[in-house]
SERO-4910 file (N, C-alpha, C, O; in steps of 0.05 Angstrom, whole numbers):
BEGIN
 pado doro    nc1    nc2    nc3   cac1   cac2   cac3    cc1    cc2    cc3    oc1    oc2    oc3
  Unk    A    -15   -651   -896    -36   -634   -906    -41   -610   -887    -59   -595   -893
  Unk    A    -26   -606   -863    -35   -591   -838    -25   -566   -848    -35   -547   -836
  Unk    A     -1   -558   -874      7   -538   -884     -7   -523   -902      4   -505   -915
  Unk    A    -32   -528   -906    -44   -523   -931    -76   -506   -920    -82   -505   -896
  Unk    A    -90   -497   -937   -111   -478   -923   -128   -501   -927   -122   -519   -943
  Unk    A   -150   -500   -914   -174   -526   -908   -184   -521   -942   -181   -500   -955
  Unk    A   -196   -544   -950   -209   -550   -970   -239   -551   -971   -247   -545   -948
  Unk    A   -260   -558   -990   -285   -568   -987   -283   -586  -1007   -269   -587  -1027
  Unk    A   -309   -609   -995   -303   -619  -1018   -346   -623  -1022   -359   -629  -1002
  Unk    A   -360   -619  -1049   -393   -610  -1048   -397   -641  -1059   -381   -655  -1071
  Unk    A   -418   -646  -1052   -432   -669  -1059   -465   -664  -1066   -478   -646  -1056
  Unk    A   -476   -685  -1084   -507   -676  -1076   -516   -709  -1080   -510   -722  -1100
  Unk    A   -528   -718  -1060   -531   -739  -1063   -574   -752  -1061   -590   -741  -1045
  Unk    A   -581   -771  -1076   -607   -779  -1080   -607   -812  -1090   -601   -821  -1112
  Unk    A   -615   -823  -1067   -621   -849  -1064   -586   -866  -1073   -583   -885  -1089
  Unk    A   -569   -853  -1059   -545   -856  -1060   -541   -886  -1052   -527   -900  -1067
  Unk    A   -549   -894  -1035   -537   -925  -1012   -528   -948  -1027   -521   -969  -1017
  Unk    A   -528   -943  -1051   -509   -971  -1070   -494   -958  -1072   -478   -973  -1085
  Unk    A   -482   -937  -1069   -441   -932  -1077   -434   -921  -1067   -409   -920  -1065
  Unk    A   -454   -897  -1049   -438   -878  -1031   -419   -883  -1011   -400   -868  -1010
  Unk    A   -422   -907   -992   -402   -903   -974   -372   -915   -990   -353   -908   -977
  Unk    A   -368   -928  -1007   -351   -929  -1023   -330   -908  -1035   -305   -911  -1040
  Unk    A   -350   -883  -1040   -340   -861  -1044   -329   -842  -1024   -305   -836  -1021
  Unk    A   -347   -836  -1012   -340   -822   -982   -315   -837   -974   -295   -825   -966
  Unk    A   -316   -863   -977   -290   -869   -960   -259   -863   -979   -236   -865   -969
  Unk    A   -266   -858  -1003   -245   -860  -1014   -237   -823  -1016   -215   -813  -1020
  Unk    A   -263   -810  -1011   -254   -785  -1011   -241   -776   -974   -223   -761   -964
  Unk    A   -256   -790   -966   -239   -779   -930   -216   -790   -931   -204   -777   -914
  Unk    A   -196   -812   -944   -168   -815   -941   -155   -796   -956   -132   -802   -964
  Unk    A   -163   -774   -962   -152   -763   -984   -156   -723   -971   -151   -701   -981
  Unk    A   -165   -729   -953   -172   -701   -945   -163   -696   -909   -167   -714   -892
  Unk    A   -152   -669   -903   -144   -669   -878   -164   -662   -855   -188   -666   -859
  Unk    A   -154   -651   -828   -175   -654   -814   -185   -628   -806   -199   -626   -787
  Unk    A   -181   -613   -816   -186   -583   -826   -210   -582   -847   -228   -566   -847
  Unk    A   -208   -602   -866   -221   -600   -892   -257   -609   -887   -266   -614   -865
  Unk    A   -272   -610   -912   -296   -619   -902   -309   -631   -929   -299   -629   -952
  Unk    A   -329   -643   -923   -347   -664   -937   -367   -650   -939   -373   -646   -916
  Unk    A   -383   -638   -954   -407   -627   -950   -430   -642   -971   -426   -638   -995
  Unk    A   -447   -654   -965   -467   -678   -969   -490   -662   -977   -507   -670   -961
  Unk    A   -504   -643   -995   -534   -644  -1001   -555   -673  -1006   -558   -685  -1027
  Unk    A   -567   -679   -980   -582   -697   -994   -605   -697   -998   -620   -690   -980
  Unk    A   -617   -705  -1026   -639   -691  -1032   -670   -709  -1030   -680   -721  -1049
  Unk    A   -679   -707  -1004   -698   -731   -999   -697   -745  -1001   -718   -755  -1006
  Unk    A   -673   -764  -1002   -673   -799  -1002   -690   -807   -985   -694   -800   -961
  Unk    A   -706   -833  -1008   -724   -850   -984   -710   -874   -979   -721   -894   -968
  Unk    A   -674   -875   -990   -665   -902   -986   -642   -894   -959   -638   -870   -961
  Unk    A   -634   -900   -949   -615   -904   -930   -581   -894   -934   -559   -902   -927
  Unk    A   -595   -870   -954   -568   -856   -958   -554   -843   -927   -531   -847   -917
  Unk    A   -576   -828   -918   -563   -811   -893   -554   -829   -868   -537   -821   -852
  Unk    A   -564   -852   -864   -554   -870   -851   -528   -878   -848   -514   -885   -829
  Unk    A   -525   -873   -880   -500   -883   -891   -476   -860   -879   -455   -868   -867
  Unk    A   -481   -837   -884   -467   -817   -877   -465   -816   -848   -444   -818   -836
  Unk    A   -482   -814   -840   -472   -811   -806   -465   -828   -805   -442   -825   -796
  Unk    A   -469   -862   -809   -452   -879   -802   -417   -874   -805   -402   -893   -801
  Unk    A   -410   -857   -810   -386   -852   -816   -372   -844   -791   -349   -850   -787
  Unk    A   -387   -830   -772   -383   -812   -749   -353   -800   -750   -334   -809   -738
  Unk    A   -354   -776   -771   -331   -771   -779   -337   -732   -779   -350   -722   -798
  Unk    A   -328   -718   -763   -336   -688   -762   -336   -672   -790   -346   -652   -799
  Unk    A   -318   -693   -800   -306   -676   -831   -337   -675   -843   -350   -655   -848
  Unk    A   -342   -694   -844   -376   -700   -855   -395   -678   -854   -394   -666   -832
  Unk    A   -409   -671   -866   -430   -644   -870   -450   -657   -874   -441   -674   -890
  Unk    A   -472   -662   -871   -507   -674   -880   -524   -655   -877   -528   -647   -854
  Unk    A   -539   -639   -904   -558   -619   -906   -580   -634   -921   -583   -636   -945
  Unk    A   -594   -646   -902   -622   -664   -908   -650   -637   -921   -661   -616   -913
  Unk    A   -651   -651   -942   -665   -633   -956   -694   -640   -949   -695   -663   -957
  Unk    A   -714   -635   -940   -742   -640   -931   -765   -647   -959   -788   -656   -957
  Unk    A   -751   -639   -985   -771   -648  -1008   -750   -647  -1031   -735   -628  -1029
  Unk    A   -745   -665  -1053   -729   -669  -1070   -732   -644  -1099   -749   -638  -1116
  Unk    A   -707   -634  -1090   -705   -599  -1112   -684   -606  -1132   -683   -591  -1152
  Unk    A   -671   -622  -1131   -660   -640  -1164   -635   -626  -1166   -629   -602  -1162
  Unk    A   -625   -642  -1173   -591   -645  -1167   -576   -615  -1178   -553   -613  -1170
  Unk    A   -585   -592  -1194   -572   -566  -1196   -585   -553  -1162   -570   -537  -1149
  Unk    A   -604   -559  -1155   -608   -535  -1130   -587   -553  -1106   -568   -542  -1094
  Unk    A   -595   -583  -1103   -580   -596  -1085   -540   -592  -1085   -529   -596  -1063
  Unk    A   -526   -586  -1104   -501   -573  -1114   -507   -547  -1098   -496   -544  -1077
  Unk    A   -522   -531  -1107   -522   -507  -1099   -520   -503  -1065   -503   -493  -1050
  Unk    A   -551   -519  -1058   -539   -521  -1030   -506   -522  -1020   -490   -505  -1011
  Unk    A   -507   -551  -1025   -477   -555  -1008   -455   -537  -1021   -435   -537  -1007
  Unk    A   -453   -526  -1039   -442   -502  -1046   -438   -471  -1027   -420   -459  -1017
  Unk    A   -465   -469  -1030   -471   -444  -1014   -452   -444   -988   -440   -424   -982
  Unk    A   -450   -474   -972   -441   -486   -949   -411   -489   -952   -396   -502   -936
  Unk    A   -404   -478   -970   -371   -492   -971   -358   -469   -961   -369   -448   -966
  Unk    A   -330   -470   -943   -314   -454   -924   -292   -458   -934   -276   -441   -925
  Unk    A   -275   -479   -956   -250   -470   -963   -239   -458   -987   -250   -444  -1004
  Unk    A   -224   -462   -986   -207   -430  -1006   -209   -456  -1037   -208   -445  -1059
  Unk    A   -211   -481  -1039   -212   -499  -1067   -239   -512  -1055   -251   -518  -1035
  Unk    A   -240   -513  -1088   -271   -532  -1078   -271   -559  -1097   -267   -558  -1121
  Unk    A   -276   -577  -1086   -276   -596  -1110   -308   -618  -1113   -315   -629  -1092
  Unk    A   -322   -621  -1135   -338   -624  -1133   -346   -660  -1131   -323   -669  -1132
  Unk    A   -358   -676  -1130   -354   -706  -1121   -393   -717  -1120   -412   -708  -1108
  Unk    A   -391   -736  -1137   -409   -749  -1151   -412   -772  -1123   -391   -777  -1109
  Unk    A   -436   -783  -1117   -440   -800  -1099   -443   -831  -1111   -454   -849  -1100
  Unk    A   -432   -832  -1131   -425   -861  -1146   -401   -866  -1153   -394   -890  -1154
  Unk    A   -382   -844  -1158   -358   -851  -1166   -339   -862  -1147   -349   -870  -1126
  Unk    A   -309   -863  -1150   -291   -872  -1133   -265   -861  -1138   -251   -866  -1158
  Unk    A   -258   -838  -1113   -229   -830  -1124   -207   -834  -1118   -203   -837  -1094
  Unk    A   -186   -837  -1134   -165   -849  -1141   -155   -839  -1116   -169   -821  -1107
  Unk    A   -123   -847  -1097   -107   -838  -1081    -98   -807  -1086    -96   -788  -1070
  Unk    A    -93   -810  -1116    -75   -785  -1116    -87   -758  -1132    -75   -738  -1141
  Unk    A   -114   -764  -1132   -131   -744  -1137   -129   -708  -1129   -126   -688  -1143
  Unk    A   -134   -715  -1100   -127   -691  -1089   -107   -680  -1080   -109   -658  -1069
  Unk    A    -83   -692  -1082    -54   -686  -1085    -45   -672  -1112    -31   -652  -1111
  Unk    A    -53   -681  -1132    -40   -672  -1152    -61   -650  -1159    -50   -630  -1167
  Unk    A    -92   -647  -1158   -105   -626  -1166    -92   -601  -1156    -82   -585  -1171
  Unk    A    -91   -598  -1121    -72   -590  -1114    -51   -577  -1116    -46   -553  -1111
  Unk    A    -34   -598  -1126    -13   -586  -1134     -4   -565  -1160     17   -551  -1163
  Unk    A    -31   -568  -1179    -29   -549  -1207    -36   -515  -1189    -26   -494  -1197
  Unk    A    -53   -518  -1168    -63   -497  -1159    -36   -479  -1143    -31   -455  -1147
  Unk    A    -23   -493  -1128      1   -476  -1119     14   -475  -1145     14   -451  -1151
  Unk    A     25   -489  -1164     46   -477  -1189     43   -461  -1195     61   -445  -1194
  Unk    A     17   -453  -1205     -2   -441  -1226    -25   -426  -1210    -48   -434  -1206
  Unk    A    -10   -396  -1203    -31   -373  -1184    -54   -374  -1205    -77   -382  -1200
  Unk    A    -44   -363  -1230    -70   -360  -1243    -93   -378  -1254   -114   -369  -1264
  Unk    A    -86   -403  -1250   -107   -428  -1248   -131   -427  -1242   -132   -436  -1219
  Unk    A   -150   -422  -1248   -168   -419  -1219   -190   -447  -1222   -208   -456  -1207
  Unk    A   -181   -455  -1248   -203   -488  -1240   -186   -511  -1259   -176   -508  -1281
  Unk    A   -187   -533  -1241   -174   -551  -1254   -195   -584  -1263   -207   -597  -1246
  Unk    A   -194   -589  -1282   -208   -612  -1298   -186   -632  -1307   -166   -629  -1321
  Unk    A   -195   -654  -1295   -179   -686  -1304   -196   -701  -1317   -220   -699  -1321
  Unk    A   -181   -716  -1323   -197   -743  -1337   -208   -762  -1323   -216   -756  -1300
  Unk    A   -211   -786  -1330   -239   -806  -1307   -236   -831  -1332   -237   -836  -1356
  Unk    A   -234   -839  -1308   -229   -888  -1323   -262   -891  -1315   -274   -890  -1293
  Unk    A   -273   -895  -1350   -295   -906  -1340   -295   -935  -1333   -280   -953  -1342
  Unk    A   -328   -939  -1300   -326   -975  -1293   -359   -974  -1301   -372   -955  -1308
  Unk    A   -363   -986  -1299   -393  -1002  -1295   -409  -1003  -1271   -396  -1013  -1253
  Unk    A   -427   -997  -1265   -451  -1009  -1244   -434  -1022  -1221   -431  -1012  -1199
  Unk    A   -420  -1055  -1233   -401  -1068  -1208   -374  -1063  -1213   -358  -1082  -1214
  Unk    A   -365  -1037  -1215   -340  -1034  -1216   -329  -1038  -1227   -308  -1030  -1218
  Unk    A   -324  -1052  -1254   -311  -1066  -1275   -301  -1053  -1294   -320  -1047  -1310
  Unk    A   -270  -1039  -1306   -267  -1024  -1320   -283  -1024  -1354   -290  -1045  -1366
  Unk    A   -285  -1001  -1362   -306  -1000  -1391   -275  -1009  -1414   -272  -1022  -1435
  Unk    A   -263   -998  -1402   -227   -988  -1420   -237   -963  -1430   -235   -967  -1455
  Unk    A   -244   -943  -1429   -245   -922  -1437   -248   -892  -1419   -257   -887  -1397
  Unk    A   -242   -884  -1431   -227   -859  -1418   -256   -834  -1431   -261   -831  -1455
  Unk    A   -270   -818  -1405   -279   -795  -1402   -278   -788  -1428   -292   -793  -1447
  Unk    A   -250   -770  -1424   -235   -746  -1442   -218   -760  -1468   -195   -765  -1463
  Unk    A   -224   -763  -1485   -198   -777  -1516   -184   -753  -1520   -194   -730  -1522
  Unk    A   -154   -760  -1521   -140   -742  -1535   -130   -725  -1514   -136   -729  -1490
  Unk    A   -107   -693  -1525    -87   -683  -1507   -107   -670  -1487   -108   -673  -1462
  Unk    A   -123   -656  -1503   -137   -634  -1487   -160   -633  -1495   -164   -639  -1519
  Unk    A   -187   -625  -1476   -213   -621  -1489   -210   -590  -1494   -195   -575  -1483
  Unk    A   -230   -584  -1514   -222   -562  -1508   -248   -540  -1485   -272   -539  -1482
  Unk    A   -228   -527  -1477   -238   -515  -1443   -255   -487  -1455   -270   -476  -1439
  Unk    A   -253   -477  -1479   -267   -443  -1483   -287   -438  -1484   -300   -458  -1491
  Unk    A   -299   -422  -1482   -329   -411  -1476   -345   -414  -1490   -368   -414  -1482
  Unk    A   -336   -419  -1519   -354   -424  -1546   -356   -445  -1548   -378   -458  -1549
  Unk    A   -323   -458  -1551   -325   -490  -1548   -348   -508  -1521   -360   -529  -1526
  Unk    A   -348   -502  -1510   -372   -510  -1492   -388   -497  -1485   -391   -496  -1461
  Unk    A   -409   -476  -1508   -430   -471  -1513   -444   -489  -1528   -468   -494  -1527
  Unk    A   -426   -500  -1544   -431   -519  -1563   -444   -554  -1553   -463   -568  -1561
  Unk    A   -425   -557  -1536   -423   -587  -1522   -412   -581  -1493   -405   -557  -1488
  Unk    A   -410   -594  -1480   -408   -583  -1445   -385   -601  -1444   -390   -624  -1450
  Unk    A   -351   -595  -1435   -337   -620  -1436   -325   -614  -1400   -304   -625  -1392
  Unk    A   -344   -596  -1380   -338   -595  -1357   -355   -619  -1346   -380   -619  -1346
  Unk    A   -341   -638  -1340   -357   -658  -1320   -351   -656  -1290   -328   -657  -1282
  Unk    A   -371   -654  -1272   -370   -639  -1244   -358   -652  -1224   -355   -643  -1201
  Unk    A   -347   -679  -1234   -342   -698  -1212   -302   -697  -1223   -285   -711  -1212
  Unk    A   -298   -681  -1242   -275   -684  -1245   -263   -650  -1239   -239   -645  -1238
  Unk    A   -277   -637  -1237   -275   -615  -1221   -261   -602  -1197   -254   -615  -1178
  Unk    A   -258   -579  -1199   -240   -561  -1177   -237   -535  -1175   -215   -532  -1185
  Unk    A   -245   -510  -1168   -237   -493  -1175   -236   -475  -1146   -244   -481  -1124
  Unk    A   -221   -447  -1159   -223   -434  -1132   -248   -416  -1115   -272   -419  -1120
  Unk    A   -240   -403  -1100   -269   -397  -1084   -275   -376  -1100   -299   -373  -1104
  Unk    A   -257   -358  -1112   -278   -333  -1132   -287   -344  -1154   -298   -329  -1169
  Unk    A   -287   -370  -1160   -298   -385  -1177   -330   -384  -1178   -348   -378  -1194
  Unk    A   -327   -397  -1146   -344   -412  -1136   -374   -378  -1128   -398   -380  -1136
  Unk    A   -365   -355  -1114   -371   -329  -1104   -380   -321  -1142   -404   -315  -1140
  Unk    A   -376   -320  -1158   -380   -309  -1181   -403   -324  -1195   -421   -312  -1206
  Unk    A   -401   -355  -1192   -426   -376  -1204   -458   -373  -1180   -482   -375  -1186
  Unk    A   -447   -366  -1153   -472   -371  -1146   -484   -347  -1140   -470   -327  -1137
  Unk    A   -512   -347  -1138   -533   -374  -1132   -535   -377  -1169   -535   -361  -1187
  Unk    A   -538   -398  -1167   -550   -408  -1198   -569   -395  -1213   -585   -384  -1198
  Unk    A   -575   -390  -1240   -587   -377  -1243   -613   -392  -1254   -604   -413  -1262
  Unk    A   -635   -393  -1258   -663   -408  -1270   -644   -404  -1304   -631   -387  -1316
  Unk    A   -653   -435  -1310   -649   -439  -1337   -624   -455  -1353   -622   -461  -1376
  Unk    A   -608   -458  -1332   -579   -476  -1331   -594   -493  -1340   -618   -495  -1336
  Unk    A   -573   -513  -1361   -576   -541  -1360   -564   -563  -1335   -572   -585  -1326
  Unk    A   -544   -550  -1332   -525   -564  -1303   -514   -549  -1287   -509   -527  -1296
  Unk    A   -508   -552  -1263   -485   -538  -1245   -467   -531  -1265   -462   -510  -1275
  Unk    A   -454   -569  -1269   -419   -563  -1272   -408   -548  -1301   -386   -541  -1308
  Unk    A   -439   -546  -1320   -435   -538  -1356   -431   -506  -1336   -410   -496  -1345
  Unk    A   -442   -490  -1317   -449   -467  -1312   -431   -454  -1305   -422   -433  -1315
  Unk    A   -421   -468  -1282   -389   -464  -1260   -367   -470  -1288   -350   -452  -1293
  Unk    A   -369   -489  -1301   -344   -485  -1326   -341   -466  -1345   -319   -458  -1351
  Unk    A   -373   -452  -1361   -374   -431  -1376   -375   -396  -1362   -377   -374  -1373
  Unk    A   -372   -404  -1327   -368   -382  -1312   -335   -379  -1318   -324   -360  -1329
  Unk    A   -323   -400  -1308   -289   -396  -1308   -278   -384  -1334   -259   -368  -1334
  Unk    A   -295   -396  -1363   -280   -394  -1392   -277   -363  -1390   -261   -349  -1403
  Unk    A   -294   -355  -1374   -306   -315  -1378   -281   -312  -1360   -263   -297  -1369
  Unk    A   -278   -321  -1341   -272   -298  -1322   -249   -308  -1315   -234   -290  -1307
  Unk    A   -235   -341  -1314   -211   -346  -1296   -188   -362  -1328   -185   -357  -1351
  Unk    A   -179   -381  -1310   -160   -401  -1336   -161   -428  -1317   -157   -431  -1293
  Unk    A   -170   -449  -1341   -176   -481  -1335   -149   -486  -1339   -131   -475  -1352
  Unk    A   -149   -511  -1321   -118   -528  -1331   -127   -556  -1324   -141   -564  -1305
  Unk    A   -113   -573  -1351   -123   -604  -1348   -107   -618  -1343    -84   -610  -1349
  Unk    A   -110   -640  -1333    -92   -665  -1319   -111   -692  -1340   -135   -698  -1337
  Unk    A    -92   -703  -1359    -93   -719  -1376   -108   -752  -1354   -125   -769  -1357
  Unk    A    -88   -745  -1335    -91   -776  -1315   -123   -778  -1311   -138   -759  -1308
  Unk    A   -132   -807  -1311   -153   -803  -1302   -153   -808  -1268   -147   -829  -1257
  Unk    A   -158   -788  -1259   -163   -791  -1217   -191   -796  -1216   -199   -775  -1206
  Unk    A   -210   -811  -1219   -230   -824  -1210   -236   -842  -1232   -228   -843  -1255
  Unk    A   -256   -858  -1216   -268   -877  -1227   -299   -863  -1238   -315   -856  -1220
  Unk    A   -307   -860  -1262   -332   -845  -1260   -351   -874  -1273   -343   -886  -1293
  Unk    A   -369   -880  -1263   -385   -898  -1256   -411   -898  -1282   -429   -881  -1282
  Unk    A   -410   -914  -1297   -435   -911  -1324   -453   -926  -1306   -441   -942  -1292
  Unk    A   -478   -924  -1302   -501   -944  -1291   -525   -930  -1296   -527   -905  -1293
  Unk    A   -545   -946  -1303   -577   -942  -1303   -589   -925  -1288   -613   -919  -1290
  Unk    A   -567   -912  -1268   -585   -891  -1252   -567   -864  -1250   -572   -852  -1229
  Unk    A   -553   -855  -1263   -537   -831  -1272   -555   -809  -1270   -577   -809  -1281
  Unk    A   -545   -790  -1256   -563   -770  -1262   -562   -752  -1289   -577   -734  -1296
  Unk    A   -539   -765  -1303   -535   -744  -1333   -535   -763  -1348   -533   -784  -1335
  Unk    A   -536   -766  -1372   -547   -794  -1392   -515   -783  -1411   -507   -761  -1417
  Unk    A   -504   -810  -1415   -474   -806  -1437   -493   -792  -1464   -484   -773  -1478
  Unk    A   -521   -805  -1469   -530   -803  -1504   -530   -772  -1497   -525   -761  -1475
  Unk    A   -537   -761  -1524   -550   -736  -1524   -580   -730  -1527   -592   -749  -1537
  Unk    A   -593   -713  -1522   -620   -715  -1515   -625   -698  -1544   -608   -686  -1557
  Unk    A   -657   -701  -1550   -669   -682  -1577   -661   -664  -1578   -658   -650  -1558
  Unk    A   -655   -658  -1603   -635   -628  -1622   -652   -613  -1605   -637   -597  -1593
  Unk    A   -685   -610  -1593   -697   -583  -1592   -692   -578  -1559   -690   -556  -1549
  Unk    A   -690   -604  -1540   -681   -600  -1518   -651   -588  -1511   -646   -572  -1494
  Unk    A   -630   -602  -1530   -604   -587  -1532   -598   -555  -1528   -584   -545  -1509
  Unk    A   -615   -538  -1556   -619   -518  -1564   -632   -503  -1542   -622   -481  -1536
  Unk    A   -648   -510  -1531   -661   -498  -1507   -643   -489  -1486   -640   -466  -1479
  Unk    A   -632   -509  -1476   -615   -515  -1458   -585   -497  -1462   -572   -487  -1443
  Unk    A   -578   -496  -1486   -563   -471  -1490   -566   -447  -1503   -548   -432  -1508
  Unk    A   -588   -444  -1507   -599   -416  -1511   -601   -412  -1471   -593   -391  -1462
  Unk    A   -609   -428  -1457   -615   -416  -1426   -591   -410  -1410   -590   -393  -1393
  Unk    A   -564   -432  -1418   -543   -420  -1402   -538   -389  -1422   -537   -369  -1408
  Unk    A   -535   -384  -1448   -524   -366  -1456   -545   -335  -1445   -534   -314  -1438
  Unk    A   -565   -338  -1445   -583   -309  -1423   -576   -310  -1397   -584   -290  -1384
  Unk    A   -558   -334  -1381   -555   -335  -1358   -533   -320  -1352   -533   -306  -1332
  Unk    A   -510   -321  -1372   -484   -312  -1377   -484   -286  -1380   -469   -272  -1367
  Unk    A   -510   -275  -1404   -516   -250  -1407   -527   -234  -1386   -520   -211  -1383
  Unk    A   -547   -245  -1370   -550   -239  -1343   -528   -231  -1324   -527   -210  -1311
  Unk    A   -514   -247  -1325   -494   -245  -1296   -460   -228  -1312   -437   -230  -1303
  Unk    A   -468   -212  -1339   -442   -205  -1355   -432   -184  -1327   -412   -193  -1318
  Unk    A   -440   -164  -1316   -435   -153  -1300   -416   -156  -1277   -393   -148  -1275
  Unk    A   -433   -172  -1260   -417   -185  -1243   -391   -192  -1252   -371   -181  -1244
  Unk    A   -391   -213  -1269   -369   -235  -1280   -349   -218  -1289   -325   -224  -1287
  Unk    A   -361   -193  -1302   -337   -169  -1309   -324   -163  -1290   -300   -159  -1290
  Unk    A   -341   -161  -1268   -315   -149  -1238   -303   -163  -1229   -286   -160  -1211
  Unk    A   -309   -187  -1242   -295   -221  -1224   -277   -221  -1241   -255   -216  -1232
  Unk    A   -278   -224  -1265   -250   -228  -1281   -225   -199  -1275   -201   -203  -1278
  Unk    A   -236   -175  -1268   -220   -158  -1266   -212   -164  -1248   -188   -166  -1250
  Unk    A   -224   -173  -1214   -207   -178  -1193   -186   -195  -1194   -165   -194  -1181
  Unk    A   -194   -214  -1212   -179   -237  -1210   -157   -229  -1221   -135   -237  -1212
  Unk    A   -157   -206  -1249   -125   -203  -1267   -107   -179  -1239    -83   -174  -1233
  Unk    A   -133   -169  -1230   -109   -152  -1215    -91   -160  -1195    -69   -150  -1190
  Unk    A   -107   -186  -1181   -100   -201  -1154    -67   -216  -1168    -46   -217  -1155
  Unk    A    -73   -226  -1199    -51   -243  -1207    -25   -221  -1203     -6   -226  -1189
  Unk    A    -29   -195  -1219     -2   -173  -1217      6   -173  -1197     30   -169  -1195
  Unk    A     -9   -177  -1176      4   -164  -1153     29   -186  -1151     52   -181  -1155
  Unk    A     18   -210  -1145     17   -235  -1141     52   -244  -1158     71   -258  -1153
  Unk    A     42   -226  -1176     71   -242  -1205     72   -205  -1218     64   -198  -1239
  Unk    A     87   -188  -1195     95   -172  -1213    124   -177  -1236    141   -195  -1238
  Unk    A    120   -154  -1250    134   -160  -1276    172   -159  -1271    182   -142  -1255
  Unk    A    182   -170  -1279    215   -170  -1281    225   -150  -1300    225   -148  -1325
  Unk    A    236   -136  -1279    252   -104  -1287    274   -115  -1316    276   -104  -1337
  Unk    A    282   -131  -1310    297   -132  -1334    287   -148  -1363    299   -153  -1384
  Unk    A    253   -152  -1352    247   -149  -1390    226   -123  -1403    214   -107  -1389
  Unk    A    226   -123  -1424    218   -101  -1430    182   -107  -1425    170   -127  -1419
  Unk    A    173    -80  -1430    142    -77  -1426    140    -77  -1459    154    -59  -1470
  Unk    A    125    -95  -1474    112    -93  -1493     88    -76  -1500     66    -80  -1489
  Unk    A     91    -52  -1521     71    -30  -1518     48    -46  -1521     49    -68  -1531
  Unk    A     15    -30  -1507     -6    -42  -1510    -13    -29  -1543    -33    -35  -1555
***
């Protein structure tokens, strides 16, 4: 991994100490010593941060939050905090697979123009116990801007994207329903998703989820995307110079081959 530019990897964690060090450990075998862990924790009164320094591991980041600001500002934090060129985002219940961050990875060097990548997830239970079911059904969800105005099919713990990703979504704006619905309907605008069918984590169903599988009342739904879509409209500006950097950065990147033709615009 010593060939590769350092990574981040964001967490936001609240009353974590039933699964976290579970996770953490499965995400530090998987990351180099360049790379980093960055931990929002958001006023735990349980023995989460314990948990983390018990690690005594430098890679480790802990931004102890002094009063609980709920899991989109706690993202944001350790966001704000992240220093590498990919970012991948990581749920403090789940458990990720070996080859997680190898192969996310690896779509990112193939594929310059990538700029966020989404996998699938084996759901377990509370004690670990597979559900047999799979996150994501089928080839592809679909990743477009409309398509998840509709329904949100970015889940944050299966997440990755690059740092103008990351420079373009923040700071959050008042009115999101989630980070990861926000950072996904930022990319549909401005970059190109790519999915990995495999599921690389274990994403964890239990009684204390911070996102509920049901769907909540038609009038809370509607709310909730009427607020990302003024957020979007808000930040059209920006996101316009982000998507242009990004197409110009690719030409350079992948100019065109003299021996095919230019198709008139």
């Amino acid at each position: 991994m010593s060939d590769r530019r350092p990574l981040s990897v964001c967490m936001a964690a609240y009353k974590g100490a039933r699964f976290i060090r579970e996770q953490v450990d499965s995400v530090l075998r998987q990351l180099g010593p360049e790379d980093e862990l960055i931990v929002a924790d958001d006023a735990s009164p349980d023995e989460t941060v314990a948990i983390l320094e018990g690690f005594h591991d430098a890679r480790v980041r802990v931004l102890r939050h002094p009063q609980n600001v709920g899991v989109i500002r706690a993202f944001e934090s350790a966001l704000a905090q992240a220093r590498g060129e990919i970012i991948f985002l990581c749920d403090q219940d789940d458990v990720w697979l070996e080859e997680k961050v190898a192969r996310v990875l690896a779509v990112f060097e193939n594929s310059p123009a990538t700029t966020l990548v989404l996998t699938n997830a084996e759901l377990i239970d509370g004690q670990g116990r597979p559900l047999g079911q799979m996150l994501h059904t089928g080839a592809r969800p679909p990743l477009g801007a409309a398509a998840n105005l509709l329904k949100n099919r970015y889940q944050g713990s299966t997440m990755a994207f690059r740092r103008e990703i990351l420079e373009a979504a923040l700071p959050f704006p008042e009115g999101i329903p989630m980070h990861d619905s926000w950072i996904g309907m930022v990319n549909a605008l401005v970059g190109r998703a790519a999915y990995l069918p495999q599921g690389l984590i274990y994403y964890r169903r239990h009684e204390s989820n911070a996102t509920s599988p049901k769907h909540g009342p038609i009038r809370r739904m509607i709310a909730q995307r009427w607020g990302l879509l003024r957020a979007l409209v808000g930040r059209r500006k920006a996101l316009a110079h982000t998507r242009a950097r990004l197409r110009s950065a690719q030409r350079v990147a992948q100019p065109p081959n003299p021996g095919q033709r230019t198709r008139a615009a």
